[in-house]
Backbone as CSV, one residue per row, in Angstrom:
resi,resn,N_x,N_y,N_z,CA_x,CA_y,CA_z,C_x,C_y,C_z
1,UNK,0.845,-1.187,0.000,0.000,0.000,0.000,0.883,1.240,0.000
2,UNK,0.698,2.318,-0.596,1.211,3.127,-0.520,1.410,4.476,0.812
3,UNK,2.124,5.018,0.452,2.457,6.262,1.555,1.375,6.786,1.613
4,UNK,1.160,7.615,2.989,-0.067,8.361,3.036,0.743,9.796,3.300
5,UNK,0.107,11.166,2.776,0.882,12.152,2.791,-0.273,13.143,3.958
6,UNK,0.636,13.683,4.626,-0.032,14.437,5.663,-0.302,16.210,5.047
7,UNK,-1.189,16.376,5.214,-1.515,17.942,4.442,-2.327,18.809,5.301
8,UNK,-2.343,20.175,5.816,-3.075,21.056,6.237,-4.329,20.965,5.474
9,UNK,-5.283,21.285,5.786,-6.921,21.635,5.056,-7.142,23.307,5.065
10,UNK,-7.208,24.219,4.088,-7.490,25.186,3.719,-8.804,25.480,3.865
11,UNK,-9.301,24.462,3.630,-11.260,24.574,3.672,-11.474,23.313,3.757
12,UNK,-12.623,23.759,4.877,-13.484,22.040,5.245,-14.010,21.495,4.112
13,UNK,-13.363,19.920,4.176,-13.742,19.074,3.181,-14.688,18.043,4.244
14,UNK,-15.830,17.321,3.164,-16.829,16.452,3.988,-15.886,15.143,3.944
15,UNK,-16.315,14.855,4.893,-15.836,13.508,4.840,-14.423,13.226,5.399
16,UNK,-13.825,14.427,5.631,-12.298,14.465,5.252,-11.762,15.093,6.557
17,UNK,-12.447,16.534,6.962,-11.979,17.264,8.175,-12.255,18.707,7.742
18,UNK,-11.977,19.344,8.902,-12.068,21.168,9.098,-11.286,21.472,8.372
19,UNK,-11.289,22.924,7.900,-10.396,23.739,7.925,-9.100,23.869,8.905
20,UNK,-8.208,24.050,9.079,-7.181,24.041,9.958,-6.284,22.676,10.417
21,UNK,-7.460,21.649,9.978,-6.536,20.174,10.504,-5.855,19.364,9.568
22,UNK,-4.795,19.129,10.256,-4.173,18.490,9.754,-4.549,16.854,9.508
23,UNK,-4.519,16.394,8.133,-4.916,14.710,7.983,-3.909,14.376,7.128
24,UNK,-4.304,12.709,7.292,-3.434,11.935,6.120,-4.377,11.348,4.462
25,UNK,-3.741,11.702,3.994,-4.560,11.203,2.261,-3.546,10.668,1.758
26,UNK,-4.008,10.241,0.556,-3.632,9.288,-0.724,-2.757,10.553,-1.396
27,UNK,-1.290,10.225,-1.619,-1.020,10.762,-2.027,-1.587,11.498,-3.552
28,UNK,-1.810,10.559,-4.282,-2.457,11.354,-5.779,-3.693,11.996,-5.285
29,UNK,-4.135,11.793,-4.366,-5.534,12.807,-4.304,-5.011,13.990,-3.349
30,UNK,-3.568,14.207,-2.930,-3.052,15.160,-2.556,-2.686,15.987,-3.983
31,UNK,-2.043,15.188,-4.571,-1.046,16.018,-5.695,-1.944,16.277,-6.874
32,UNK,-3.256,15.932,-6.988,-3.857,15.739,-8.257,-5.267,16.740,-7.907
33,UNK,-5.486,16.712,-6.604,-6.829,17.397,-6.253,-6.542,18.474,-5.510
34,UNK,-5.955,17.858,-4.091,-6.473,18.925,-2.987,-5.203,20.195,-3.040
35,UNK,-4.161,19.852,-3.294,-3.265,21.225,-3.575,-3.605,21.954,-5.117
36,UNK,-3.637,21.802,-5.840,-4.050,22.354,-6.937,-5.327,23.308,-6.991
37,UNK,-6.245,22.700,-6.613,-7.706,23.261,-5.933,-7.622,24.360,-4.643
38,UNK,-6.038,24.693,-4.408,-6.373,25.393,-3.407,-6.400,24.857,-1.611
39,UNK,-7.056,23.644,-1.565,-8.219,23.171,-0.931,-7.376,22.771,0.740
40,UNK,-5.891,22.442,0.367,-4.849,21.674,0.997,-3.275,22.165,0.879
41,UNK,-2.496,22.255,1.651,-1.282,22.748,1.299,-0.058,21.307,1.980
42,UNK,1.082,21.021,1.607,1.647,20.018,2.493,2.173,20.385,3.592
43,UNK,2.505,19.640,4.633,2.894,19.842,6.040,3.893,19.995,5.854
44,UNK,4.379,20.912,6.052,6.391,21.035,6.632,6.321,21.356,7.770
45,UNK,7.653,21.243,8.633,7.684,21.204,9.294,7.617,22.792,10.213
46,UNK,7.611,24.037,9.443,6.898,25.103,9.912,5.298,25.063,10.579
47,UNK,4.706,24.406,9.460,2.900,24.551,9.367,2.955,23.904,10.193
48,UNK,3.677,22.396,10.843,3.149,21.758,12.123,3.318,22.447,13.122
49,UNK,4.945,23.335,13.076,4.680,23.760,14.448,3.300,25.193,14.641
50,UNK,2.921,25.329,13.734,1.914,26.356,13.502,0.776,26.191,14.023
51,UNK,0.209,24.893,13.202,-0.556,24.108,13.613,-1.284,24.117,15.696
52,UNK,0.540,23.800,16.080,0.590,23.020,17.485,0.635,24.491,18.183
53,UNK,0.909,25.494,18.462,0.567,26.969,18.696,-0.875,27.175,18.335
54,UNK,-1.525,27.014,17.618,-2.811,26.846,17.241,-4.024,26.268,18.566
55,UNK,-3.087,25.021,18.527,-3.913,24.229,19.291,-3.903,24.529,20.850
56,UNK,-2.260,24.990,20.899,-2.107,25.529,22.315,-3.220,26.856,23.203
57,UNK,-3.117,27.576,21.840,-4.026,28.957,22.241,-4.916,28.565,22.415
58,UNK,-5.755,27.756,21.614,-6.825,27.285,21.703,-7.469,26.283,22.974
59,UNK,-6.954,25.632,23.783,-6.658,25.041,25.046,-6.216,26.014,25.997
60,UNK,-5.987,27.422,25.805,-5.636,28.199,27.161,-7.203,29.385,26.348
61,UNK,-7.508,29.162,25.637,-8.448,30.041,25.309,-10.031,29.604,26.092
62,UNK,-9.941,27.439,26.264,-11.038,27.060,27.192,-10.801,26.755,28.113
63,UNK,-9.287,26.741,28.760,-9.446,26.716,30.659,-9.289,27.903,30.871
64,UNK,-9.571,28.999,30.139,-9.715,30.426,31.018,-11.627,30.532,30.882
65,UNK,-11.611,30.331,30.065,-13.739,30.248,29.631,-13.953,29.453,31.011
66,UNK,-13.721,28.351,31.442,-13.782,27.406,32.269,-13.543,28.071,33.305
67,UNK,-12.516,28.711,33.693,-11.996,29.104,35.269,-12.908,30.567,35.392
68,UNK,-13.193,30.716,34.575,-14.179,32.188,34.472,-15.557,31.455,35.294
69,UNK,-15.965,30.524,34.420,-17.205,29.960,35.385,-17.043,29.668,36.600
70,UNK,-15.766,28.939,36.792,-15.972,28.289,37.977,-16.057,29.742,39.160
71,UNK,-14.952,30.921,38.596,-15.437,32.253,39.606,-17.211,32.658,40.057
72,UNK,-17.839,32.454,38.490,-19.206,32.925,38.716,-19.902,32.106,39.550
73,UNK,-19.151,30.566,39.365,-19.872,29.534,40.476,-19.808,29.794,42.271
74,UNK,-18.353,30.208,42.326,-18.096,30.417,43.701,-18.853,31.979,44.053
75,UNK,-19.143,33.122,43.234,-19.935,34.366,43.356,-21.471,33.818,43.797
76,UNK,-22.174,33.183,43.051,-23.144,32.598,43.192,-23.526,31.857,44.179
77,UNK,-22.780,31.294,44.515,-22.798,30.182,46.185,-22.567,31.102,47.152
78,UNK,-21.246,31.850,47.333,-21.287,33.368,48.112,-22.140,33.666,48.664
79,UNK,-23.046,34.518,47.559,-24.551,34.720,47.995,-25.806,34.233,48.386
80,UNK,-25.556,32.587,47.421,-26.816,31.401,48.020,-27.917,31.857,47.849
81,UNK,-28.796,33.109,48.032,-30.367,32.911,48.252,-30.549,34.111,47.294
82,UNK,-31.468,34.327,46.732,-31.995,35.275,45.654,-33.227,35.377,46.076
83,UNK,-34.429,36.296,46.386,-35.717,36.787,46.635,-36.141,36.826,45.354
84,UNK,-37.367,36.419,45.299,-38.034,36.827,43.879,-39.489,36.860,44.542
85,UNK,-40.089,38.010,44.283,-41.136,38.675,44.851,-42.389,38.500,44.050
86,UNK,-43.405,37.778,44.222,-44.793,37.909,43.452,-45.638,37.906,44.243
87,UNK,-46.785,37.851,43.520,-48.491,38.722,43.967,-49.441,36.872,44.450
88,UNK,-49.504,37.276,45.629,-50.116,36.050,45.974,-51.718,35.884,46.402
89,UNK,-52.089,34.728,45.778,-53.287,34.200,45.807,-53.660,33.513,47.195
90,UNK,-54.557,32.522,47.305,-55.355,31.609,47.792,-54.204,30.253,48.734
91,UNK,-54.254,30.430,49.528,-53.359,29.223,50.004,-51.658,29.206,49.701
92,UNK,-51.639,30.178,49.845,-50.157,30.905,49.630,-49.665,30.702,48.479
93,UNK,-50.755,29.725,47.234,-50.047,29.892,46.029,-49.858,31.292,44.898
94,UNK,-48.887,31.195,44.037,-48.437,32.594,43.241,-49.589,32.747,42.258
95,UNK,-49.860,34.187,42.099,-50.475,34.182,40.457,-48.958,34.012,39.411
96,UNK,-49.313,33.041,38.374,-48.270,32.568,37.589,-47.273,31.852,37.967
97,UNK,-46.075,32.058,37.363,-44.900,31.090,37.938,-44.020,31.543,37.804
98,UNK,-43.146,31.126,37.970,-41.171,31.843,38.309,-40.753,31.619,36.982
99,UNK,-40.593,32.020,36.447,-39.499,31.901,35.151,-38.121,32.216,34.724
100,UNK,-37.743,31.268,34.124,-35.786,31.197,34.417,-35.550,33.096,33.955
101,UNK,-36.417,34.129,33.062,-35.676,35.065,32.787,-36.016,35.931,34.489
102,UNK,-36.606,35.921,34.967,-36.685,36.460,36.270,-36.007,36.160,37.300
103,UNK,-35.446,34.582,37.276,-34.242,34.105,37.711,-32.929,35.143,37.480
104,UNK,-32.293,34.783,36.439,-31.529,35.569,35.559,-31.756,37.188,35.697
105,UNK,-32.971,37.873,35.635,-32.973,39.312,36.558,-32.202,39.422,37.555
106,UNK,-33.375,38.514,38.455,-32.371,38.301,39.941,-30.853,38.524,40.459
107,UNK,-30.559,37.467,40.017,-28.935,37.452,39.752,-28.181,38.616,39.067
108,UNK,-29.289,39.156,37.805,-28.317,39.831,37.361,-28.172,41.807,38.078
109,UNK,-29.401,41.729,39.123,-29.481,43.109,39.820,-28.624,43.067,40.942
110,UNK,-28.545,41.843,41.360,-27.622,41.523,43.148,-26.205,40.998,42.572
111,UNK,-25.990,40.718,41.588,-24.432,40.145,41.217,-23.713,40.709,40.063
112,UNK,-24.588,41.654,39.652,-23.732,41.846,38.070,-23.477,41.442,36.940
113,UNK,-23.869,39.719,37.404,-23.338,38.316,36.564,-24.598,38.119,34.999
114,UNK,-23.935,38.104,34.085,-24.827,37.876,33.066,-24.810,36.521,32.770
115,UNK,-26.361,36.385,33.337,-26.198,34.235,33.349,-27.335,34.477,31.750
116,UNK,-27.020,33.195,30.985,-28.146,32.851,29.893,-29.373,32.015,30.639
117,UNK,-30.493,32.332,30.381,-31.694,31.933,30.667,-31.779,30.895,30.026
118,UNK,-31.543,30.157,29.229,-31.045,28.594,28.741,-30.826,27.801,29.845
119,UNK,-29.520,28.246,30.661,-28.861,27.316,31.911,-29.652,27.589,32.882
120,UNK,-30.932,27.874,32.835,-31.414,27.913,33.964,-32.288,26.528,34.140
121,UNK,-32.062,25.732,35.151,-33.279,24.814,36.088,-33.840,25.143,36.662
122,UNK,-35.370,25.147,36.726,-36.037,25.599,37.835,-37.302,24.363,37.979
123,UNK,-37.404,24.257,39.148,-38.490,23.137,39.850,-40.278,23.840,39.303
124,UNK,-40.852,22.626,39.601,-41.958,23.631,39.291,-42.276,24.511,40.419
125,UNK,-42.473,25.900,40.649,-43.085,26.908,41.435,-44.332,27.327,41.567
126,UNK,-45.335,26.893,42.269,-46.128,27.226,42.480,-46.466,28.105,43.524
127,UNK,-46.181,27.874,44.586,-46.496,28.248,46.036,-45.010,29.236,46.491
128,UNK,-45.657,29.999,47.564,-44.198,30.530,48.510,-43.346,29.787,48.983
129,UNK,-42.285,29.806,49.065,-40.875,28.842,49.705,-39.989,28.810,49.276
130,UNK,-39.436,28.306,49.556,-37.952,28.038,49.154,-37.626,26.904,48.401
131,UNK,-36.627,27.097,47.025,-36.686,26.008,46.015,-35.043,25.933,45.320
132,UNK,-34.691,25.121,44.814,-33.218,24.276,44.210,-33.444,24.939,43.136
133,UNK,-32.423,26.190,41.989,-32.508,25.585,40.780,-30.912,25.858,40.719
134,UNK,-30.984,24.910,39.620,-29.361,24.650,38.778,-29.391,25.808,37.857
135,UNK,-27.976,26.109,37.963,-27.473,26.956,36.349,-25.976,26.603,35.986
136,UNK,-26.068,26.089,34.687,-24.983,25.969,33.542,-24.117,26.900,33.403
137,UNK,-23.201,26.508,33.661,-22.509,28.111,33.650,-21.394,27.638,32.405
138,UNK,-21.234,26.106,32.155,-19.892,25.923,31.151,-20.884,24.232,31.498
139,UNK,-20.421,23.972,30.246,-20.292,21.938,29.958,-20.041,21.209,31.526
140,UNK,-19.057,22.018,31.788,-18.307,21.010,33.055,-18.504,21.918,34.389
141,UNK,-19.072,23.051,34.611,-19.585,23.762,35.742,-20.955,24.084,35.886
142,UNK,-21.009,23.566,37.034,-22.782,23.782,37.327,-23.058,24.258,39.119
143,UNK,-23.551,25.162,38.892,-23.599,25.874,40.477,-25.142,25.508,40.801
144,UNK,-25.676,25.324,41.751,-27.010,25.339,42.808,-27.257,26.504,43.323
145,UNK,-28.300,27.165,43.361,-28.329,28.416,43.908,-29.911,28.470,44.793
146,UNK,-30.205,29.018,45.852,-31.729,29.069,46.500,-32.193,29.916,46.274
147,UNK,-33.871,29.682,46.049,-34.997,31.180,45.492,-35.989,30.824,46.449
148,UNK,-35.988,32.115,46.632,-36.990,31.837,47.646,-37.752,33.399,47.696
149,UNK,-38.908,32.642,47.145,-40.322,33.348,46.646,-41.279,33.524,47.736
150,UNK,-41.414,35.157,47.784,-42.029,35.734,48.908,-43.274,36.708,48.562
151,UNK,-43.953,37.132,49.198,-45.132,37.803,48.531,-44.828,39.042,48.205
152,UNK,-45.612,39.491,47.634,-45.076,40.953,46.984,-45.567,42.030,48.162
Protein backbone atom coordinates (compact mmCIF):
# COMPACT_ATOMS: atom_id res chain seq x y z
CA UNK A 1 0.00 0.00 0.00
CA UNK A 2 1.21 3.13 -0.52
CA UNK A 3 2.46 6.26 1.56
CA UNK A 4 -0.07 8.36 3.04
CA UNK A 5 0.88 12.15 2.79
CA UNK A 6 -0.03 14.44 5.66
CA UNK A 7 -1.52 17.94 4.44
CA UNK A 8 -3.07 21.06 6.24
CA UNK A 9 -6.92 21.63 5.06
CA UNK A 10 -7.49 25.19 3.72
CA UNK A 11 -11.26 24.57 3.67
CA UNK A 12 -13.48 22.04 5.24
CA UNK A 13 -13.74 19.07 3.18
CA UNK A 14 -16.83 16.45 3.99
CA UNK A 15 -15.84 13.51 4.84
CA UNK A 16 -12.30 14.47 5.25
CA UNK A 17 -11.98 17.26 8.18
CA UNK A 18 -12.07 21.17 9.10
CA UNK A 19 -10.40 23.74 7.92
CA UNK A 20 -7.18 24.04 9.96
CA UNK A 21 -6.54 20.17 10.50
CA UNK A 22 -4.17 18.49 9.75
CA UNK A 23 -4.92 14.71 7.98
CA UNK A 24 -3.43 11.94 6.12
CA UNK A 25 -4.56 11.20 2.26
CA UNK A 26 -3.63 9.29 -0.72
CA UNK A 27 -1.02 10.76 -2.03
CA UNK A 28 -2.46 11.35 -5.78
CA UNK A 29 -5.53 12.81 -4.30
CA UNK A 30 -3.05 15.16 -2.56
CA UNK A 31 -1.05 16.02 -5.69
CA UNK A 32 -3.86 15.74 -8.26
CA UNK A 33 -6.83 17.40 -6.25
CA UNK A 34 -6.47 18.93 -2.99
CA UNK A 35 -3.27 21.23 -3.58
CA UNK A 36 -4.05 22.35 -6.94
CA UNK A 37 -7.71 23.26 -5.93
CA UNK A 38 -6.37 25.39 -3.41
CA UNK A 39 -8.22 23.17 -0.93
CA UNK A 40 -4.85 21.67 1.00
CA UNK A 41 -1.28 22.75 1.30
CA UNK A 42 1.65 20.02 2.49
CA UNK A 43 2.89 19.84 6.04
CA UNK A 44 6.39 21.04 6.63
CA UNK A 45 7.68 21.20 9.29
CA UNK A 46 6.90 25.10 9.91
CA UNK A 47 2.90 24.55 9.37
CA UNK A 48 3.15 21.76 12.12
CA UNK A 49 4.68 23.76 14.45
CA UNK A 50 1.91 26.36 13.50
CA UNK A 51 -0.56 24.11 13.61
CA UNK A 52 0.59 23.02 17.49
CA UNK A 53 0.57 26.97 18.70
CA UNK A 54 -2.81 26.85 17.24
CA UNK A 55 -3.91 24.23 19.29
CA UNK A 56 -2.11 25.53 22.31
CA UNK A 57 -4.03 28.96 22.24
CA UNK A 58 -6.82 27.29 21.70
CA UNK A 59 -6.66 25.04 25.05
CA UNK A 60 -5.64 28.20 27.16
CA UNK A 61 -8.45 30.04 25.31
CA UNK A 62 -11.04 27.06 27.19
CA UNK A 63 -9.45 26.72 30.66
CA UNK A 64 -9.71 30.43 31.02
CA UNK A 65 -13.74 30.25 29.63
CA UNK A 66 -13.78 27.41 32.27
CA UNK A 67 -12.00 29.10 35.27
CA UNK A 68 -14.18 32.19 34.47
CA UNK A 69 -17.20 29.96 35.38
CA UNK A 70 -15.97 28.29 37.98
CA UNK A 71 -15.44 32.25 39.61
CA UNK A 72 -19.21 32.92 38.72
CA UNK A 73 -19.87 29.53 40.48
CA UNK A 74 -18.10 30.42 43.70
CA UNK A 75 -19.94 34.37 43.36
CA UNK A 76 -23.14 32.60 43.19
CA UNK A 77 -22.80 30.18 46.18
CA UNK A 78 -21.29 33.37 48.11
CA UNK A 79 -24.55 34.72 47.99
CA UNK A 80 -26.82 31.40 48.02
CA UNK A 81 -30.37 32.91 48.25
CA UNK A 82 -31.99 35.27 45.65
CA UNK A 83 -35.72 36.79 46.64
CA UNK A 84 -38.03 36.83 43.88
CA UNK A 85 -41.14 38.68 44.85
CA UNK A 86 -44.79 37.91 43.45
CA UNK A 87 -48.49 38.72 43.97
CA UNK A 88 -50.12 36.05 45.97
CA UNK A 89 -53.29 34.20 45.81
CA UNK A 90 -55.35 31.61 47.79
CA UNK A 91 -53.36 29.22 50.00
CA UNK A 92 -50.16 30.91 49.63
CA UNK A 93 -50.05 29.89 46.03
CA UNK A 94 -48.44 32.59 43.24
CA UNK A 95 -50.47 34.18 40.46
CA UNK A 96 -48.27 32.57 37.59
CA UNK A 97 -44.90 31.09 37.94
CA UNK A 98 -41.17 31.84 38.31
CA UNK A 99 -39.50 31.90 35.15
CA UNK A 100 -35.79 31.20 34.42
CA UNK A 101 -35.68 35.06 32.79
CA UNK A 102 -36.69 36.46 36.27
CA UNK A 103 -34.24 34.10 37.71
CA UNK A 104 -31.53 35.57 35.56
CA UNK A 105 -32.97 39.31 36.56
CA UNK A 106 -32.37 38.30 39.94
CA UNK A 107 -28.93 37.45 39.75
CA UNK A 108 -28.32 39.83 37.36
CA UNK A 109 -29.48 43.11 39.82
CA UNK A 110 -27.62 41.52 43.15
CA UNK A 111 -24.43 40.14 41.22
CA UNK A 112 -23.73 41.85 38.07
CA UNK A 113 -23.34 38.32 36.56
CA UNK A 114 -24.83 37.88 33.07
CA UNK A 115 -26.20 34.24 33.35
CA UNK A 116 -28.15 32.85 29.89
CA UNK A 117 -31.69 31.93 30.67
CA UNK A 118 -31.05 28.59 28.74
CA UNK A 119 -28.86 27.32 31.91
CA UNK A 120 -31.41 27.91 33.96
CA UNK A 121 -33.28 24.81 36.09
CA UNK A 122 -36.04 25.60 37.84
CA UNK A 123 -38.49 23.14 39.85
CA UNK A 124 -41.96 23.63 39.29
CA UNK A 125 -43.08 26.91 41.44
CA UNK A 126 -46.13 27.23 42.48
CA UNK A 127 -46.50 28.25 46.04
CA UNK A 128 -44.20 30.53 48.51
CA UNK A 129 -40.87 28.84 49.70
CA UNK A 130 -37.95 28.04 49.15
CA UNK A 131 -36.69 26.01 46.01
CA UNK A 132 -33.22 24.28 44.21
CA UNK A 133 -32.51 25.58 40.78
CA UNK A 134 -29.36 24.65 38.78
CA UNK A 135 -27.47 26.96 36.35
CA UNK A 136 -24.98 25.97 33.54
CA UNK A 137 -22.51 28.11 33.65
CA UNK A 138 -19.89 25.92 31.15
CA UNK A 139 -20.29 21.94 29.96
CA UNK A 140 -18.31 21.01 33.05
CA UNK A 141 -19.58 23.76 35.74
CA UNK A 142 -22.78 23.78 37.33
CA UNK A 143 -23.60 25.87 40.48
CA UNK A 144 -27.01 25.34 42.81
CA UNK A 145 -28.33 28.42 43.91
CA UNK A 146 -31.73 29.07 46.50
CA UNK A 147 -35.00 31.18 45.49
CA UNK A 148 -36.99 31.84 47.65
CA UNK A 149 -40.32 33.35 46.65
CA UNK A 150 -42.03 35.73 48.91
CA UNK A 151 -45.13 37.80 48.53
CA UNK A 152 -45.08 40.95 46.98
Amino acid sequence: MAKRLQVLLNKSVNKLGKSGELVEVAPGYARNYLIPQGIATMATPGILRQVEQRKQKERERILSIKQEAESQKTALQTIGRFVIRKQLGEKEAIFGTVTTQEVADVIQENTNLQIDKRGITLPEISKIGFYQAEIKLHPEVTATIEIQVAPL
